[in-house]
N, C-alpha and C positions, 0 to 999 in steps of 0.2 A: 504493500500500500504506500501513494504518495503521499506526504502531508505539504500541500500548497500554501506558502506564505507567500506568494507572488505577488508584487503590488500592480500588476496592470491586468490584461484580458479575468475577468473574477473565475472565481471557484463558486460551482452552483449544485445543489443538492442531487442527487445521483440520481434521482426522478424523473428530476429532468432534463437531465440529460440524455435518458432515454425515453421518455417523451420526444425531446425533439429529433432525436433519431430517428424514431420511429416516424417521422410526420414525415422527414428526407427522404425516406422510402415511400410512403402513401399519406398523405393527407387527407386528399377526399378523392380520392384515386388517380391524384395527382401528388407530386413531390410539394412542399409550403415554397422549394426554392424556383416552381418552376408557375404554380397559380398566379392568377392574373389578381392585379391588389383592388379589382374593382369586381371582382367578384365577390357573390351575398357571403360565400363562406370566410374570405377574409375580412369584408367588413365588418363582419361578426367579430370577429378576432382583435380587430383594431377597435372597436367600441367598449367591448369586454377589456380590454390592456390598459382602457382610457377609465370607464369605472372601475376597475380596480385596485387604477391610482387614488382613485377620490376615497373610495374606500380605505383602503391600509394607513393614509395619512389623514382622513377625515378632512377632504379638502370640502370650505366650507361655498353656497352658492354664492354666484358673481367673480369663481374662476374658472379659468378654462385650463385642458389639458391638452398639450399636442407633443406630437413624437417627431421629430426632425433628424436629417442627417449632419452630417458635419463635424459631431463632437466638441466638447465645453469649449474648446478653442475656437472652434466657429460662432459658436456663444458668449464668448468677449465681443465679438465684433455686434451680435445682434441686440446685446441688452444695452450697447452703449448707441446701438443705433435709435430704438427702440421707445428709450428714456429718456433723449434729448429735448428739453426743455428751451423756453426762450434763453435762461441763462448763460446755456451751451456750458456748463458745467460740471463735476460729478468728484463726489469725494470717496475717494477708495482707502482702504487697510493692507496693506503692504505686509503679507505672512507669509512670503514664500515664490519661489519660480512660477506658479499657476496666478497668483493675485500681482507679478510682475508681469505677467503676460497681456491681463486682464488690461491693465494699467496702459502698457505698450500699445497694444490693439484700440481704447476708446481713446487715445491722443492720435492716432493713423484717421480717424474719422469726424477729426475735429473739435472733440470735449476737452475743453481745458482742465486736465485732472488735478484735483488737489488731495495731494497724499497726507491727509492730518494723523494719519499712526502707521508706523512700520519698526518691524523689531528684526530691522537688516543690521543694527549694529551689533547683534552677536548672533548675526550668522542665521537669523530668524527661529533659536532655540524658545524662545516665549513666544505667548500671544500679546499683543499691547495692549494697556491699561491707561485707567483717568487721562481720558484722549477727548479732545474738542472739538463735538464735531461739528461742521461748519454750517451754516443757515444759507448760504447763499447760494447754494448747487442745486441742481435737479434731482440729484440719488443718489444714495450711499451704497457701496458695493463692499463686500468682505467675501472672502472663501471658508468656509464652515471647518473645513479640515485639510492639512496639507501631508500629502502625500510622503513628500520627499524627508522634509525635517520632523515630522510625527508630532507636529504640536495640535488641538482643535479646541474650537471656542467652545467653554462650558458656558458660561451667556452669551447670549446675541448683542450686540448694539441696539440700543433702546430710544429711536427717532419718529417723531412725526415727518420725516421725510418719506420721500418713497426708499422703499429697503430692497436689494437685490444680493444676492446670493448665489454663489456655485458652489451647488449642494454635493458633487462628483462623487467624493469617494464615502461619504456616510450618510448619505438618506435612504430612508428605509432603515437605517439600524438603532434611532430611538424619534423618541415621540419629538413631533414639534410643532409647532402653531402655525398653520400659514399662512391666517389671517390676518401674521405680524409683515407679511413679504407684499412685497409687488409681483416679483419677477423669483421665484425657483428655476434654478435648471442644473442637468447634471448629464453629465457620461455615464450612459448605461453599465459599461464593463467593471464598475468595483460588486454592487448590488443588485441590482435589476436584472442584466445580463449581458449577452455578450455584444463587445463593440459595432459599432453599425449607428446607434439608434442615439439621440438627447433629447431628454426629457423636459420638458416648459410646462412650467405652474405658474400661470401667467392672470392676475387681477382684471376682471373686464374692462373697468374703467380708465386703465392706461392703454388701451390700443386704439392706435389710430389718432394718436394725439402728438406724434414727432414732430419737432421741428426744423429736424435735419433733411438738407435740399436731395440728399442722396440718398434712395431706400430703394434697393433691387428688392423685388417683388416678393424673392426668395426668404429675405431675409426680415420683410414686413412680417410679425407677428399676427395682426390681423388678418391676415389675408393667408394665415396659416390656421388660425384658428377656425377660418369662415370655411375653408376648404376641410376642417374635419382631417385634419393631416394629410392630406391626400392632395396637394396643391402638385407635386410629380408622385412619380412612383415612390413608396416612402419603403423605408430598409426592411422588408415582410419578416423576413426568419430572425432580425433581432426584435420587433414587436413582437413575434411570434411566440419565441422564447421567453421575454420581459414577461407575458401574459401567463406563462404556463409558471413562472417563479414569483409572480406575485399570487396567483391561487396557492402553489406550494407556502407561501409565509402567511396569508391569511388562514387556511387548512391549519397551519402548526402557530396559533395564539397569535396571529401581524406583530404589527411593530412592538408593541409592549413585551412581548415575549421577548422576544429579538434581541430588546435593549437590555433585559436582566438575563439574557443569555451572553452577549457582547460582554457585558461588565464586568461577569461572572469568568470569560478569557481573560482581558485585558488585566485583574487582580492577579489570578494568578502569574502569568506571565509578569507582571512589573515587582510583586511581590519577591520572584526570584533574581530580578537584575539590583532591589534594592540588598538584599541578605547575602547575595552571592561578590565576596570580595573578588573576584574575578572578571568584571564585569560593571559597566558603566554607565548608567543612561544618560541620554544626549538633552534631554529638553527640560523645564521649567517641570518641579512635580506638579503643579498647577494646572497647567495647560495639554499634560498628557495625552495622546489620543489612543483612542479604542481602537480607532483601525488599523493605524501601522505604526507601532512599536518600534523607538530605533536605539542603540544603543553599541557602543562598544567595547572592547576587551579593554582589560587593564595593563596587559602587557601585550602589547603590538605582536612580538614577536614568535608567540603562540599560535597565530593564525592559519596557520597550517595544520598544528594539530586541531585546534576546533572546528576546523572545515571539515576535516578528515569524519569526525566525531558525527555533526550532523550530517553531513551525506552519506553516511553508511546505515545512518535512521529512516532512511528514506527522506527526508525534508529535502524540498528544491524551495526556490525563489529566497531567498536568506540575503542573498548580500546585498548592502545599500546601495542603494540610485548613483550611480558614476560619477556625479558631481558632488557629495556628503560622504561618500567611504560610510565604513563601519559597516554596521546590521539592521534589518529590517523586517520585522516580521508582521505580514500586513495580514489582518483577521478579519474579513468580511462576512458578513453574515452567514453564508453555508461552511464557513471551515468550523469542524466540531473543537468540541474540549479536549477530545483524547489527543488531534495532533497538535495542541498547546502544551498536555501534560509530554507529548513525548518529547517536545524543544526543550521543557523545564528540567527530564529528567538526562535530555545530553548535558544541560547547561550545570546539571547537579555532580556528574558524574566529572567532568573538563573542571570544575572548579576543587576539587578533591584530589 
């Protein structure tokens, strides 16, 4: 057996994975990769994937849900389009490569960004704190959790502005309000499922209100939501999938479950990087996140034999992201407890 810490394409409950297997073979006596997406039996599929969302997160009326391609990176560019206000304004939180992206992308489209908190001066090990946020922008943007450095925000930013959020690598894994958002969106591949597909939880009352001169069609929100996701052909087999793993987490307790199963990893595994003199963690105890745990050895020079140690456990996906070094053991919602307990008992065994 493998135990997947991988932090990119997710790890999804063995269900369904043969589910969607099986659909690659016959669907409806057709392959999911080969039916036409305006057929009844996939509009079904895309309606069902769409309340499913509203379901699991109890999205409340007066949002819409749409599934788009492109990925959160495409989604820099659409919430900055999107949210453009007369100000031409927009205040972001600087936590990381994905919220420097964010950042990069809504200044390429002409939002004069103003970065009122980032915690780049160490390296974005914290989340930042008693930060000012500004009144005179259009929207506040922050990334809920960052991947790469393992930090996530246990409060949200608390504004009567419009709030926007890439929810990428931890939505779906605890409860949240999204009556506090304007704009949700996320890359399918941490939680939902596999890459192809982004997810918009999107406020009615901001669409169709930009006041940016430039808005490809594609990238109008309204005009995505009005098209029922279906404005082109939309990514079928990662709806397809996202649908068959949100029945799988509503079936097994939705989000609430999820979140005191998550918690329930994330203790253990931090519990042994704090006890294990062996072993270092990299971020603020504060701002810890649940999904990708990062941390490294005490002595450098070990790192051979601790590789040696967990790939012979079976564990893949382990070392950190090419630009942080170190470890990284990313827990998405379908990785169980036992391959946390068997990373805790390599990490027990190398420290001994």
């Amino acid at each position: 057996m493998k135990h997947n810490f991988g932090a990119g394409p997710c790890i999804l409950p063995q269900e369904v994975f043969q589910q969607a297997a099986a659909a690659v073979l016959d669907f409806n006596g057709l392959s999911i990769l080969e039916v036409s997406h305006r057929h009844k039996d996939f509009v079904a599929v895309m309606d069902e994937a769409i309340d499913l969302v509203k379901k699991a997160l109890n999205v409340p009326e007066g949002y819409s849900v749409a599934f788009l391609q492109g990925g959160a990176t495409l989604g820099f560019t659409i919430v900055a389009l999107n949210m453009m206000r007369e100000n031409k304004k927009a205040g972001y939180i600087n936590t990381g490569t994905w919220a420097s992206g964010a950042i990069k992308e809504a200044k390429k489209v002409g939002v004069d960004v103003n970065v009122f908190a980032s915690s780049e001066d160490k390296k974005f090990s914290y989340i930042p704190k008693d930060y000012k946020i500004p009144t005179d922008v259009d929207y506040i943007h922050f990334t809920s959790n960052n991947t790469i450095y393992g930090t996530q925000f246990q409060e949200f930013p608390k504004t009567d502005l419009p709030l926007v959020c890439d929810m990428s690598s931890d939505i779906f894994s605890k409860e949240i309000n999204v009556a506090d958002f304007d704009i949700i969106y996320a890359g399918a591949q941490k939680n939902l499922g596999p890459a192809g597909a982004t997810l918009f939880i999107v406020k009615d009352s901001i669409l169709g209100k930009s006041t940016s001169p430039f808005m490809p069609t594609y990238l109008d929100l309204k005009q995505q939501v009005e098209k029922e996701s279906m404005l082109n052909t939309p990514p079928v087999f990662s709806v397809y999938v996202a649908m068959l793993n949100l029945r799988n987490l509503i079936a097994n307790g939705g989000v609430k479950a999820m979140e005191a199963r998550n918690n329930a990893k994330a203790e253990l595994l931090y519990n042994e990087i704090d006890a294990n003199p062996a072993f270092i963690g990299t971020v603020a105890k504060e701002d810890r996140s649940k999904m990708n745990i990062t941390f490294t050895l005490a002595d450098e020079s070990r790192a051979a034999e601790f590789d040696a140690l967990w790939k012979g456990a079976g564990i893949v996906g382990l070392p950190g992201h090419r630009s942080n070094g170190g470890y990284r053991a990313s827990m998405y919602n379908a990785l169980p407890i036992e391959s946390v307990q068997v990373l805790v008992d390599v990490m027990k065994a190398f420290g001994k």
